[in-house]
C-alpha positions in Angstrom: 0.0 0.0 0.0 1.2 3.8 -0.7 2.6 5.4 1.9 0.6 8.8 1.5 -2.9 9.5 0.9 -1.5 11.5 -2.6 0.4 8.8 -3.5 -2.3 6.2 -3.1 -4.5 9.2 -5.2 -1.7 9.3 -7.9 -1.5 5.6 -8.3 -5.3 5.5 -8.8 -5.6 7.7 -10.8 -2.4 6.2 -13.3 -4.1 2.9 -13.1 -7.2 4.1 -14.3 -5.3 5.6 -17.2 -3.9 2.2 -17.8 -6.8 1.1 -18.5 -7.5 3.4 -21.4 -4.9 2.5 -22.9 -1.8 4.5 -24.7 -2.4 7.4 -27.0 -4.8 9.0 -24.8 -5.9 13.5 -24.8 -4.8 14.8 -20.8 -7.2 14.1 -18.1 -7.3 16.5 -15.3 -9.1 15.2 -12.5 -10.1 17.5 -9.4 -8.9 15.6 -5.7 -11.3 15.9 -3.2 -11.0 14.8 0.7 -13.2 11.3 0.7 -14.3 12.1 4.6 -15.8 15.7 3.2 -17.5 13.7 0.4 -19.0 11.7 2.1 -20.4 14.2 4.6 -21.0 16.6 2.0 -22.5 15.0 -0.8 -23.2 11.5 0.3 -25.5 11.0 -2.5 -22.8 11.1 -4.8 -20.4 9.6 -2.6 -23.1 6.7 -2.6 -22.7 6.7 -6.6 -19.1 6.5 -6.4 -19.3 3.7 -4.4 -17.6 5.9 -1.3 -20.6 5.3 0.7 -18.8 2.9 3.7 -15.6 4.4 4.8 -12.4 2.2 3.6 -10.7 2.2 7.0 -9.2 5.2 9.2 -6.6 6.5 6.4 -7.1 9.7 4.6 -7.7 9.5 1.2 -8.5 11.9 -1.6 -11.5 10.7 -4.8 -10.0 12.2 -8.0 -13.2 13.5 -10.2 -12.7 13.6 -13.6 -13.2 16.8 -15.2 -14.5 17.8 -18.2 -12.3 16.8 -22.0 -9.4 19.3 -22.2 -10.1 21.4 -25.1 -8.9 20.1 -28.6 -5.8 22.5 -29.7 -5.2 24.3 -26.5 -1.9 24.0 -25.2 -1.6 22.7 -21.8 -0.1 25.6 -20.4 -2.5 28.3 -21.9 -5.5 26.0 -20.4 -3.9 25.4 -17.0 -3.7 28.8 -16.6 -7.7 29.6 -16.9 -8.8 27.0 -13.7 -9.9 27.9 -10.5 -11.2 25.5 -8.0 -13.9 25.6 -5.9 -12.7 25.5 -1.9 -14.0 22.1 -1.3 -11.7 20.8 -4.2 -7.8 20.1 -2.0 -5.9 19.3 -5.0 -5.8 18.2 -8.5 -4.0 15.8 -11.0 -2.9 15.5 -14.3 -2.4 12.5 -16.6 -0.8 13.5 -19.9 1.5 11.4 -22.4 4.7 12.7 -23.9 7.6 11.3 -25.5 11.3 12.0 -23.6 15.0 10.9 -24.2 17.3 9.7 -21.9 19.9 11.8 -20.0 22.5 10.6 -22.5 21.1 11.5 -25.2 20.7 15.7 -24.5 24.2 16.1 -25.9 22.9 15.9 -29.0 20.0 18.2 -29.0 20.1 20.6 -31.8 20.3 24.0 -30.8 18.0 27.0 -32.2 14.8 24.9 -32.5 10.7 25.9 -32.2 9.5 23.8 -29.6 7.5 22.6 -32.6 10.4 21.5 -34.5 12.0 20.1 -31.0 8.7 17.7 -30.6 9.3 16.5 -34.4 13.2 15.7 -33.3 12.5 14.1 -30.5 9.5 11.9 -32.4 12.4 10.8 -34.7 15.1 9.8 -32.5 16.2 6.1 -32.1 16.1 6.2 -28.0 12.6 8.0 -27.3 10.8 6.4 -24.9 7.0 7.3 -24.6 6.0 8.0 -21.0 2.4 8.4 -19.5 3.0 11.3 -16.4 0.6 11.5 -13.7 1.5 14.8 -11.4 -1.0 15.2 -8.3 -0.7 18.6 -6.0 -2.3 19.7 -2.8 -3.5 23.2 -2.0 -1.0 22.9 0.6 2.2 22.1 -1.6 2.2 19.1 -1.5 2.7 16.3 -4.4 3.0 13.3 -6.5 4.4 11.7 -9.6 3.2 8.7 -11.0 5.4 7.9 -14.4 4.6 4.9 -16.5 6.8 4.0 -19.7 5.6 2.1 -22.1 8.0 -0.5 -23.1 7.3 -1.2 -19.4 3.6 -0.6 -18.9 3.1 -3.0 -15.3 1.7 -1.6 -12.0 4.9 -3.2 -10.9 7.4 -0.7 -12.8 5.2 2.7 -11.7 7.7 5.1 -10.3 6.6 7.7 -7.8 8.1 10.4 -6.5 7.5 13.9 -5.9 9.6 16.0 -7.8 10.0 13.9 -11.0 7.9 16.3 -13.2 8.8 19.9 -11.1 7.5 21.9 -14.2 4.3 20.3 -14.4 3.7 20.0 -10.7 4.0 24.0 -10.4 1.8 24.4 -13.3 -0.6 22.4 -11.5 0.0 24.7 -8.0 -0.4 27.9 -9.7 -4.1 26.4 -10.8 -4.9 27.1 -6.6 -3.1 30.4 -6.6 -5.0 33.3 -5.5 
């Protein structure tokens, strides 16, 4: 079991993107404290199936949110949400392609990030990669990463500054 209540939210939330499948649009899911739900809103609790509480722990319910507008990049639409107070955090799951440390030697200089993406598409050692970044109102967060040569529950790695550009990104969503 995760060690965290995020973490355990992150992994949830990456295996339910497993289960899509690869080649998926973002999903941006709002995290909401389950006790508060439940309290709250137990009628939709109830239809989440949150209805009985799983034990003492803390946990969050990520709520998936509406499909990310088609041709908006992510950083232009990240920067139009604001959350409700009863949301505590949110989460992103969003594909990309990345190279490994060795290879950023040989990065050409000079490039649109258009013409970086098309490099990096072309390059022998790419590895595709399905990030999962959670963040709390509070600071806190998560990484779930998934490649896809090694798409098991088993080969998840967490950790919470794996994806520091995105998890900020993410923050700035609760800034006031």
């Amino acid at each position: 079991m995760a060690a965290s209540p995020l973490t355990r939210a992150v992994l949830e939330i990456d295996e339910y993107a497993a289960t899509l499948g690869w080649d998926q649009p973002a999903r941006l899911f709002a995290l909401v404290d389950t006790a508060k739900l439940r309290t709250q809103e137990p009628a939709l609790a109830a239809q989440l199936g949150l209805d009985e509480p799983a034990g003492d722990s803390a946990s969050y319910t990520p709520i998936e949110q509406d499909e990310l507008p088609p041709g908006t990049p992510l950083d232009k639409f990240l920067g139009t949400i604001a959350w409700p107070d009863a949301v505590a955090g949110c989460a992103l799951t969003v594909e990309r392609q990345m190279l490994p440390p060795s290879a950023e030697g040989s990065v050409p200089h000079g490039m649109s990030e258009k013409q970086l993406a098309a490099w990096v598409a072309k390059h022998p050692e790419r590895q595709e990669v399905r990030m999962t970044v959670a963040v709390l109102r509070d600071g806190a967060r998560e990484t779930a990463l998934r490649l896809r040569e090694k798409d098991s529950p088993k080969e998840v790695l967490t950790g919470s500054d794996l994806v520091p550009g995105l998890a900020e990104a993410l923050s700035a969503t609760f800034a006031e």
